[in-house]
N, C-alpha and C positions, 0 to 999 in steps of 0.2 A: 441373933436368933440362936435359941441349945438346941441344937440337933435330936438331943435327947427326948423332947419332945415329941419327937417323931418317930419313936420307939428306938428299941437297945440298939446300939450299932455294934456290930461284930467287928472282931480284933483282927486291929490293921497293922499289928507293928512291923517296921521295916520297907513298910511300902510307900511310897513316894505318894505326894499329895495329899490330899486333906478328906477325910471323908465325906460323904453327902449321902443324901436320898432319892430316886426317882420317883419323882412326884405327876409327871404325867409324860408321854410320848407323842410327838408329833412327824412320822416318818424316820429320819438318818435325825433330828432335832428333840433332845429330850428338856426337861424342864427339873430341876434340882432343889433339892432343900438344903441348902449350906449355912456354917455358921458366920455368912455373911450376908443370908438372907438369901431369895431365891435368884437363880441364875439359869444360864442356857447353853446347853453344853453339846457338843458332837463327838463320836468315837476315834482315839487316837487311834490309826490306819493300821502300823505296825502291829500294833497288839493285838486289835482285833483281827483284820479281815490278813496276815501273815501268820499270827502266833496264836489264833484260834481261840482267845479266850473269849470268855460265855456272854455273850450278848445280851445287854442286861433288858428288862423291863420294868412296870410300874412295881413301886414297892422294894427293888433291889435297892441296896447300899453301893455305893463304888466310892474309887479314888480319882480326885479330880485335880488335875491343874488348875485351879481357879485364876481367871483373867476377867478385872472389874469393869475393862470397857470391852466388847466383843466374844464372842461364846467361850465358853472354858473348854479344858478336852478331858474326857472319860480315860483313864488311865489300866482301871482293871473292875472287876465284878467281885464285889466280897462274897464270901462264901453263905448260901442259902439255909435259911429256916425250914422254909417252905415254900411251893414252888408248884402253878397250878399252867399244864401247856393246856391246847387243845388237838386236835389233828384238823387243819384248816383246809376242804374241801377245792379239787380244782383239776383242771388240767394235769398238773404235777403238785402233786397231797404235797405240805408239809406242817412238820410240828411249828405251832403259833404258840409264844409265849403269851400266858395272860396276866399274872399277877406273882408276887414272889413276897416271903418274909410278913407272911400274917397269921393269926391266930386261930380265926374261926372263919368256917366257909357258911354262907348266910345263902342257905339255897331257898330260891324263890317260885313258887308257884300261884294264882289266882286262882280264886274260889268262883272261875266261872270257866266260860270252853278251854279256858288255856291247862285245867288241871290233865294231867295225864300219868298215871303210874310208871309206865314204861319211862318216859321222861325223867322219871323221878329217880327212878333206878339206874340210870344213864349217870347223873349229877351227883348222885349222891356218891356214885363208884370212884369217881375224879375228884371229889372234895376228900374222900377218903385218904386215896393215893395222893394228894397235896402233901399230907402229912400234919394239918389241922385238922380241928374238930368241926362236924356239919352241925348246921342248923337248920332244921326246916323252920322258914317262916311265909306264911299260908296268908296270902294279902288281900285286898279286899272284902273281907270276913264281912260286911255291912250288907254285900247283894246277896249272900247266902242265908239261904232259909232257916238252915241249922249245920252246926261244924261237924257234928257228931259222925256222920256218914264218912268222910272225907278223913277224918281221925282215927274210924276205927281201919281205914284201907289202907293209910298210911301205917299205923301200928303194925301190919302184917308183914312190910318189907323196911321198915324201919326202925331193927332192933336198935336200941340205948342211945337213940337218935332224940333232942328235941323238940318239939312241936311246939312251934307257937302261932295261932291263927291272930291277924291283926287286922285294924285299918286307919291306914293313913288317915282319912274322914272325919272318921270320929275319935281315931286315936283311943279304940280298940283293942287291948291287947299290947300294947305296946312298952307297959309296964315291965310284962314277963324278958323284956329282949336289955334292957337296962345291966344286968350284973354281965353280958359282953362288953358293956359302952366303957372301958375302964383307960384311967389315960394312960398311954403308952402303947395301949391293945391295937392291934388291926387286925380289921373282918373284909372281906369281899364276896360282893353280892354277884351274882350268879342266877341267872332265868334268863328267861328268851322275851321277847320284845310284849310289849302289852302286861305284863306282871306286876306293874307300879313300880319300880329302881326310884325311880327317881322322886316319887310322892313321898317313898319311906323316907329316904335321906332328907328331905324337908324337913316330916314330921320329927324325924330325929335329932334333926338339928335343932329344929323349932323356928328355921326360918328358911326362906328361900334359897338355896344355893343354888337349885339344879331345877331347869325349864322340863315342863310337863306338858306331852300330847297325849291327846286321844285315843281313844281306839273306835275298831270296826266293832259296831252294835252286832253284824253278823257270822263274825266268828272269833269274834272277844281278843282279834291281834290288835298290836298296836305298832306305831314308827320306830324307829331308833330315836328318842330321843338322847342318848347315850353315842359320841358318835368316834370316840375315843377314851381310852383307860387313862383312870385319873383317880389321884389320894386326895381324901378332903378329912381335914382334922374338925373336929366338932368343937362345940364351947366346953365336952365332960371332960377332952382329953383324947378321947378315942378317934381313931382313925380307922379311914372306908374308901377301900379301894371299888370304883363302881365300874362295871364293863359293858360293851354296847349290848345290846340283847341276842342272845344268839338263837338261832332257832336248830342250828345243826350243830351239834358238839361231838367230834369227832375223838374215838379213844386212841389217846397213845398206852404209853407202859402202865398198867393197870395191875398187875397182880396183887399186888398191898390191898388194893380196892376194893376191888373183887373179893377178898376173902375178908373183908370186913363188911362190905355191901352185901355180903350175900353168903352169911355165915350158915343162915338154912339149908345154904344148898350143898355148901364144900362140907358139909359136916357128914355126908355121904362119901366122898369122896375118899379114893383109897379102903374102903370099906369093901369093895368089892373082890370076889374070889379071886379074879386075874388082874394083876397088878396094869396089864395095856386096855383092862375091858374097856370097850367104845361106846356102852352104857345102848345099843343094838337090841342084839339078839342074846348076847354071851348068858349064860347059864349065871344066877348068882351074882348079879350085878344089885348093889346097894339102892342104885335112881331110879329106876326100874321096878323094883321091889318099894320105893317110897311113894313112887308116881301111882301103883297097883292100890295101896294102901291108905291114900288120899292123904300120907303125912307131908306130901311135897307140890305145892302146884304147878300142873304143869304147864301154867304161863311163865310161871319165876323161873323154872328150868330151862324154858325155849329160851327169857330173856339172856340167861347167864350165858348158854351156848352162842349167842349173837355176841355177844360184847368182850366174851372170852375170846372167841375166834375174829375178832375185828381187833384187839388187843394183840393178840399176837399177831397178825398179819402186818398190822403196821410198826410193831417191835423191830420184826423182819428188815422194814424198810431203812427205819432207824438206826439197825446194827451197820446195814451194808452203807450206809451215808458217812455215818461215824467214822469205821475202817476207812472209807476215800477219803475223810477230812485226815485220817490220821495218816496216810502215805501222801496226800499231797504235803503238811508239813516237815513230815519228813523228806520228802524230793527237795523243799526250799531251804532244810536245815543244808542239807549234803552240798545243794545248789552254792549254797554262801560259802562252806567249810574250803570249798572245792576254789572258788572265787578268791577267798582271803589268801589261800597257800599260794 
């Protein structure tokens, strides 16, 4: 098997073991694309969970001890293209890795109750900040009476973004999404449950890879058929990372995002007389004077204010996590140095 196949692999020189790809995650057990075909592999202990290095997921490149009877071992994480977390809702928040080392973020909404601007503008901020190119593509286009409505709302929060309305169905649309499909490419799909993930990937395949459920007639959700991340190479060439469907997508570090997500609005910003103004009451404040003026809506402003302040609050969390990862390795460095003498 050429690895290459499964796009560029990043320079490994000097590093022990052979490169591969992560091709799906199954818990502490991932599943590899190597040039000995696929294998199964677990994280070598020391490196990871002592010496802290980056915990790979679908799509990462790493270095593998390969072993042909019984799992190989993960050795180290190559360095990232691109790189899409989540903030994963809970008792104790934390950042969830979703995908890593693709090209185009393939965000997905249906053209029935599941559309939602707000959502859109969520998705589109973190396919930003991935550090790939977004894609709107607008799926079951067949139950919709007409696009045009849905096109021009999107237009308003989705500067030099593509749109492409599709259907699986009839296979609708689905021409326009071809010059992403290119071999070597990888895209990952992105929407919340009920959106078709998994119709598209058929239709794009052109044959059945991925089992397809239903949805509720009464609020146009659907299951998880998706019920872990996983690479699937098509017959073009191109490769699709597909994720289980989320419905809550929680922001982490967002600032890249946001000032491309939402250029309308930061284009205010600093424009104001005092350099702290809280965009309040202060005299001569730029959003304020936009909002007055109707050049700024102020849904798109509440939005930024939520996503900006949910972005930074969980930065916050991340800084202070990071700092404890970095003094606990350093307590084990000393611990050893101290041990050795």
């Amino acid at each position: 098997m050429d690895l290459k196949d499964y796009g560029a692999v990043p320079s490994h020189n000097g590093l022990p073991g052979i490169p591969a790809r992560v091709s799906a995650q199954h818990k502490e057990r991932y599943e590899l694309v190597t040039e000995f075909g696929i294998c199964y592999a677990r994280l070598k202990t020391k490196e990871y969970y002592l010496n802290r290095e980056t915990f790979p997921t679908v799509g990462d490149y790493v270095m593998v001890r390969y072993l042909e009877n019984g799992d190989s071992q993960i050795l180290a994480t190559l360095p990232r293209q691109s790189y899409f977390s989540r903030w994963e809702p809970g008792p104790v928040p934390r950042e969830q890795a979703v995908a890593a080392n693709f090209d185009y973020v393939f965000v997905l909404q249906s053209l029935n109750q599941n559309f939602n601007l707000r959502r859109m503008e969520r998705y589109l901020t973190m396919a930003w900040q991935s550090g790939a190119t977004p894609v709107i593509v607008l799926t079951k286009a067949d139950l919709a009476v007409s696009c045009q409505d849905y096109l021009a709302k999107l237009a308003e929060i989705a500067v030099g973004v593509k749109i492409c309305p599709v259907s699986a169905h009839s296979g609708y649309g689905l021409e326009a999404l071809k010059p992403y499909l290119l071999p070597g490419k990888t895209l990952v799909l992105l929407g919340s449950s009920g959106v078709g993930k998994s119709s598209l990937v058929n239709a794009l395949a052109g044959e059945t890879v991925m089992a397809v459920n239903g949805i509720r007639e009464a609020d146009g959700r659907g299951h998880h058929t998706t019920t872990h991340r996983q690479l699937l190479r098509l017959n073009s060439g191109a490769l699709i990372i597909d994720t289980p469907g989320m419905r809550e997508l929680g922001m982490t570090e967002a600032a890249e995002g946001l000032m491309e997500a939402f250029s309308d609005v930061e284009q205010y910003l600093g424009r104001c007389r005092f350099s702290d103004c809280r965009h309040a009451r202060e005299p001569g404040c730029a959003i304020r004077a936009a909002l007055a003026s109707g050049e700024l809506e102020p849904a798109r402003w509440e939005s930024y204010q939520k996503l900006h302040a949910e972005a930074v609050s969980h930065e916050q969390v991340l800084r202070r996590k990071r700092e404890w990862a970095k003094n606990v390795a350093k307590a084990n460095k000393e611990r050893k140095r101290k041990n050795d003498d």
